[in-house]
C-alpha positions in Angstrom: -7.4 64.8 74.2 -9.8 67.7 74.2 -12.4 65.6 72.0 -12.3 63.5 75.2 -12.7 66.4 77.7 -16.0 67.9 75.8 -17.4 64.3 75.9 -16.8 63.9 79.5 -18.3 68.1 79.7 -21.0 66.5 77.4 -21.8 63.5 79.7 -21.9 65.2 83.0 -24.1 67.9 81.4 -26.7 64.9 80.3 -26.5 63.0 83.5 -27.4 66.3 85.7 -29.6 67.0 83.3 -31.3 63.6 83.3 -31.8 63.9 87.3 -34.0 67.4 87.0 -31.6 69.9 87.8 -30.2 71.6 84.5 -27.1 70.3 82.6 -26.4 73.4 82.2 -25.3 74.0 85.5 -22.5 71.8 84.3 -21.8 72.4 80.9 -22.0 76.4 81.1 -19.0 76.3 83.6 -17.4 73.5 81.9 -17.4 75.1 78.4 -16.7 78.8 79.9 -13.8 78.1 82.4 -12.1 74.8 81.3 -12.2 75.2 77.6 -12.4 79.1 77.5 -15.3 79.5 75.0 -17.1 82.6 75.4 -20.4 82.9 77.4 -22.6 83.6 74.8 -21.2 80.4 72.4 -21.4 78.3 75.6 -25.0 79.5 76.7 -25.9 78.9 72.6 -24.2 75.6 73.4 -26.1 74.7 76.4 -29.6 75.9 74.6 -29.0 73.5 71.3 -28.1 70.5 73.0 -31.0 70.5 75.1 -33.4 70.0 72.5 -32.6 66.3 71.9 -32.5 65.8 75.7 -35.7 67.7 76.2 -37.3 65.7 73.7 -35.9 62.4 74.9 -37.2 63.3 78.1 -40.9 64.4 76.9 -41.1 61.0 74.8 -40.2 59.2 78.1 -42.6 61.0 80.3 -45.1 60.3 77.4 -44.6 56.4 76.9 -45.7 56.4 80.8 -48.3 58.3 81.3 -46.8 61.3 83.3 -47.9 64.2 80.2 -50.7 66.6 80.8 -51.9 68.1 78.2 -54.6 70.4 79.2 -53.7 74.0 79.3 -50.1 73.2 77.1 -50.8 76.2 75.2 -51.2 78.8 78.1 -47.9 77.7 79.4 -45.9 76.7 76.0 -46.9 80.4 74.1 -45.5 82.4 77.0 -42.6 79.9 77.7 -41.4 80.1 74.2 -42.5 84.2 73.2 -39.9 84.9 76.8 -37.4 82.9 75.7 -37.3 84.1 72.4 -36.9 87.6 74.0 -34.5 86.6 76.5 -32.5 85.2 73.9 -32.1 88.5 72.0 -32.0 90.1 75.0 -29.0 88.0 76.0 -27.2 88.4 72.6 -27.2 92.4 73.4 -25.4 91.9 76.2 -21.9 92.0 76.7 -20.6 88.9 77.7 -18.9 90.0 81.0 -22.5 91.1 82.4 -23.6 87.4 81.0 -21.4 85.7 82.9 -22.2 87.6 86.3 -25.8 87.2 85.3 -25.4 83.3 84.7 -23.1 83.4 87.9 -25.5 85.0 90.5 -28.4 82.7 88.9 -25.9 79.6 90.0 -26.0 81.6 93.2 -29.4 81.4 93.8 -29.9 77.8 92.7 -27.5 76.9 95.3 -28.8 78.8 97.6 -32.5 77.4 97.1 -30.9 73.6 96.9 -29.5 74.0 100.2 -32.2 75.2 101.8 -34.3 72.5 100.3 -32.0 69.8 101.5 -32.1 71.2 105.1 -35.8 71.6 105.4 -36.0 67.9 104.2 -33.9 66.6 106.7 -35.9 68.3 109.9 
C-alpha cells in the first residue's frame, strides 16, 4: 500500500512540476508529513528526482524552439556554484530549522501566488 502512496506523492510532485510551479511544493510535504521521512532525505529527495524532469523539460523546450542560449554561462555558473553551497549549507543545518526554513519559503510562495491571481483578475 505505501508503494502506491509514494507513486501517487511521485505523480502529483511531476504534474505540479510539469505546470511551472515546483513539485516540490508537493513532494517535500508529502514525503515529510505523510510518510515521516526526515527533511533533509526528503529535500535530497525532491533535488534527485528533478533532474530527469528538468531534463525532460529542457529537451521539450529545445525540440520547439523556446531555448536561448546566449549568456547560459553567466546564469548556469552562479546557479549551480549557489546551489552547491546552499546544499552544504543545508546539510549543516539541523533539520527542525529546515523545516521552518522550507515552511516560511511555502509561505511566501503562497503569498506571492495570491497576489498574482488577484492582480490578474482586476
Amino acid at each position: 500500500m505505501s508503494f502506491i502512496l509514494y507513486m501517487l506523492a511521485g505523480f502529483f510532485s511531476g504534474l505540479i512540476g510539469g505546470m511551472g510551479m515546483g513539485g516540490g511544493t508537493i513532494l517535500i510535504p508529502a514525503l515529510t508529513i505523510i510518510f515521516g521521512v526526515e527533511q533533509h532525505v526528503a529535500q535530497a529527495t525532491n533535488l534527485i528526482a528533478f533532474l530527469p524532469m528538468a531534463l525532460f523539460t529542457l529537451n521539450v523546450h529545445r525540440k520547439n524552439g523556446l531555448l536561448k542560449t546566449e549568456g547560459l554561462t553567466f546564469i548556469v555558473i552562479p546557479a549551480v556554484l549557489t546551489s552547491v553551497a546552499t546544499g552544504f549549507a543545508a546539510a549543516l543545518l539541523p533539520s527542525f530549522v529546515l523545516r521552518k526554513l522550507f515552511g516560511a519559503f511555502l509561505v511566501v510562495l503562497s503569498v506571492r501566488m495570491l497576489m498574482q491571481l488577484v492582480s490578474s483578475s482586476k
